[in-house]
N, C-alpha and C positions, 0 to 999 in steps of 0.2 A: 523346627523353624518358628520364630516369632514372629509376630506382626506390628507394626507402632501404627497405629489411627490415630493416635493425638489431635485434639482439634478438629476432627473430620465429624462429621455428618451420614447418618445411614439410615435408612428407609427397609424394615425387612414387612413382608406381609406374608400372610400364614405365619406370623409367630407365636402363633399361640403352643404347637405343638411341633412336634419331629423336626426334622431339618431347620424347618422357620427357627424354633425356640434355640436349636443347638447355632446357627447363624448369630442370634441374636446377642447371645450368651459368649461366644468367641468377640462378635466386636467390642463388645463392653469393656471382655479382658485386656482388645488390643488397644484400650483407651477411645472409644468410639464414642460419639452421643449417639441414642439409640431409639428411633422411632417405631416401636410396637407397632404392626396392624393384626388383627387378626377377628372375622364374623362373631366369633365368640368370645363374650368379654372378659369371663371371669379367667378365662386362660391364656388371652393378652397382657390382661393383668397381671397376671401371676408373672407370664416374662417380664414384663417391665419392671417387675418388685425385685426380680432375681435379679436384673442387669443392673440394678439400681443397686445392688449390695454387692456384683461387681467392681463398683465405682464408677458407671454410668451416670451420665447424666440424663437417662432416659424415660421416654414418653409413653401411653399407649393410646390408639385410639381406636376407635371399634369403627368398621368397614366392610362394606361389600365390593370387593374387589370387581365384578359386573359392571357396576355404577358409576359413571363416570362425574355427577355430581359427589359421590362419597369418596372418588380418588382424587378429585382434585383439593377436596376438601382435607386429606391430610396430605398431601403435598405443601399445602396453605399453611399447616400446622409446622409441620417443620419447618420451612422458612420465615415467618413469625417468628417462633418460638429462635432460633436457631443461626438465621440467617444465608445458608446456605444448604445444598445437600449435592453429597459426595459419592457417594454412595446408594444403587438401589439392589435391594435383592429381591425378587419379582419370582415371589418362591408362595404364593396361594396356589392350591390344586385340589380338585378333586375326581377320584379315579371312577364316581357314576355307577350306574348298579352292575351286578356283573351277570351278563346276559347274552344271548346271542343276539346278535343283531336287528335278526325278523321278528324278536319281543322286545323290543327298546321300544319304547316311547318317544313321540315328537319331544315332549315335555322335558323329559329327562337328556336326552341328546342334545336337546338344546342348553341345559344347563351347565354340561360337562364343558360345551363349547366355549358358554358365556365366562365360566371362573377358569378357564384355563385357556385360551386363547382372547379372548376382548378383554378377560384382567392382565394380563400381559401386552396385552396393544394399550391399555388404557394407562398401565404403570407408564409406559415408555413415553408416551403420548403429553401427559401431564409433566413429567420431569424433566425430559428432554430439554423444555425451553430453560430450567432455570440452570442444566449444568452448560446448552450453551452458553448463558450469559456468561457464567464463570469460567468458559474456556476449559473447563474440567470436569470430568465425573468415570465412573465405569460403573454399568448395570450388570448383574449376574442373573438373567434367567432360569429358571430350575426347568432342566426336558425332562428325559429320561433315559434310558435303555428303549421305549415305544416312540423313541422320537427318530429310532432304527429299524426295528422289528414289529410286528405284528406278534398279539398274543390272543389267544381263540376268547369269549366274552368279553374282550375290554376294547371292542374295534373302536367306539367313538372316544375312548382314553387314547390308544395308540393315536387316533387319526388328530388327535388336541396335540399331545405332543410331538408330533410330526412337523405339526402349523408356529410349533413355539421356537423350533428348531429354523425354520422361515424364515419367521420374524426375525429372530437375531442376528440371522443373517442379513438378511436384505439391510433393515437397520445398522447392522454397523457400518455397511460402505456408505449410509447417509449421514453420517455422522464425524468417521472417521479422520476428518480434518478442520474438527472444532475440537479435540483433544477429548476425545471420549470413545474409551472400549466397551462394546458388547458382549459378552459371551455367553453363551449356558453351559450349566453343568447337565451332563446325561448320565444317572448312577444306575446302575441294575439294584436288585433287591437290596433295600437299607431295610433293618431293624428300628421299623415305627408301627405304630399303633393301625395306619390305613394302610399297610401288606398285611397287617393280620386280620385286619376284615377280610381285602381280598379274598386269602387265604383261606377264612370261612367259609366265607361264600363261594370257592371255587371245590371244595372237599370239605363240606359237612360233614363234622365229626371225626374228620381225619387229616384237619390242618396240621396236628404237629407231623405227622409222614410225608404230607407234600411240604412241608418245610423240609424235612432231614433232604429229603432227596433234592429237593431243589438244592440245598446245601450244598452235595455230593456232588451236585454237575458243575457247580466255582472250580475252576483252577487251586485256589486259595482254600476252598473248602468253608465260606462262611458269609452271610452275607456285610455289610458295610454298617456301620455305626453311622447315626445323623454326624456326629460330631467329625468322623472322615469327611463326611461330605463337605459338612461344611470350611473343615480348613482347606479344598479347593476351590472355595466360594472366595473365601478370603483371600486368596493366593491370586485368585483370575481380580478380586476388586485393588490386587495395590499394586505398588509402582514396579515388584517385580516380574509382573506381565505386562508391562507396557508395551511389548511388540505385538500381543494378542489379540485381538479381535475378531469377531463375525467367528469364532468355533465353537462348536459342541465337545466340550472335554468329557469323556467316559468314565466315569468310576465304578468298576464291576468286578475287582480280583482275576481280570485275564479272562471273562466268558464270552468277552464281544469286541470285535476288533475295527 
């Protein structure tokens, strides 16, 4: 399946890396203009150099997704720059340390909440008004697979994306009749860089075993490519899901229904 974005407008955050970067790098291909966020710059940059040698006409800008003066601040940018935006993909996250519960920290709970639940209310928050004006847009969420399940150390990650899954909802019936879809995508285990921390840190020294086995329990027997994910990203932001909104689509090889 192809995508034509011609013309359109896109907003991805976290693109610096995994999903974000492969997001980023798909709409370029699909003829997208393409605004980079991502906290770290040299590897915001990097996407925007790639999308740009896609044949992008794209941006990057460095952001704390938390911050609701630095989210409106590239919202500001792309419409400037741009004139419009079309497109958001509301894809920063961070999975927080991997712990039990009774040794989390205020600090850090609160962290995991602010980039992964108020950066998503603040993406939505900021943009919203300008794709009302245009009567048009679809935002793609990133939940997860914990946006269904509970997994033992990751409680304040599972309880973020639980709240992101919420949000997309409640938000699209607010929406829903100013011609704009909401949805998230929810993957189980994608092949990026932040499972294999997890994974670290969940088996010292024996991540590659808890990967095989994790492997072994997929239907499919593998985990997800950023780049699968994100052609459902793509798929939920154009016109051939126009009946879709307010869902949590799953991409997981058949492990979670």
């Amino acid at each position: 399946m192809s995508f034509n974005f011609s013309g359109q407008v896109a907003i991805v955050t976290g693109a610096g890396t995994g999903i974000g970067r492969a997001a980023a790098l798909a709409l370029a291909r699909a003829g997208a203009r393409v605004l980079a966020v991502d906290l770290q710059s040299a590897q915001g940059e990097e996407t925007a150099a790639l999308a740009t040698d896609c044949g992008s006409d794209a941006r990057f800008v460095q952001a704390d997704v938390s911050r609701s003066d630095e989210v409106a601040n590239f919202v500001r940018v792309a419409v400037d720059t741009w004139g419009r935006i079309d497109m958001l993909m509301n894809n920063a996250g961070w999975q927080g340390n991997i712990a039990a519960l009774t040794d989390y920290t205020d600090e850090h709970f609160d962290r995991v909440m602010a980039i992964n639940v108020r950066g998503t209310y603040l993406g939505m928050k900021h943009t919203l008004p300008v794709m009302i004006r245009q009567r048009r847009g679809a935002v793609v969420n990133t939940g997860s697979l914990a946006s269904y399940t509970g997994t033992r150390m990751l409680a304040p990650y599972a309880a973020s994306k639980h709240a992101v899954l919420g949000l997309t909802r409640a938000t699209a019936l607010e929406v829903a009749r100013e011609g704009i879809r909401i949805n998230a995508v929810c993957p189980g285990p994608v092949d990026t860089a932040m499972l294999r921390d997890i994974e670290a840190a969940q088996a010292p020294g024996q991540a590659d075993a808890l990967r095989q086995r994790r492997s072994a329990s997929i239907p499919d027997g593998r985990y997800a490519s950023p780049e699968e994910v994100a052609n459902l990203m793509l798929y939920l932001a154009s016109d051939l899901a126009s009946h879709i909104t307010g869902q949590g689509i799953q991409i997981n090889g058949g492990s979670h229904g």
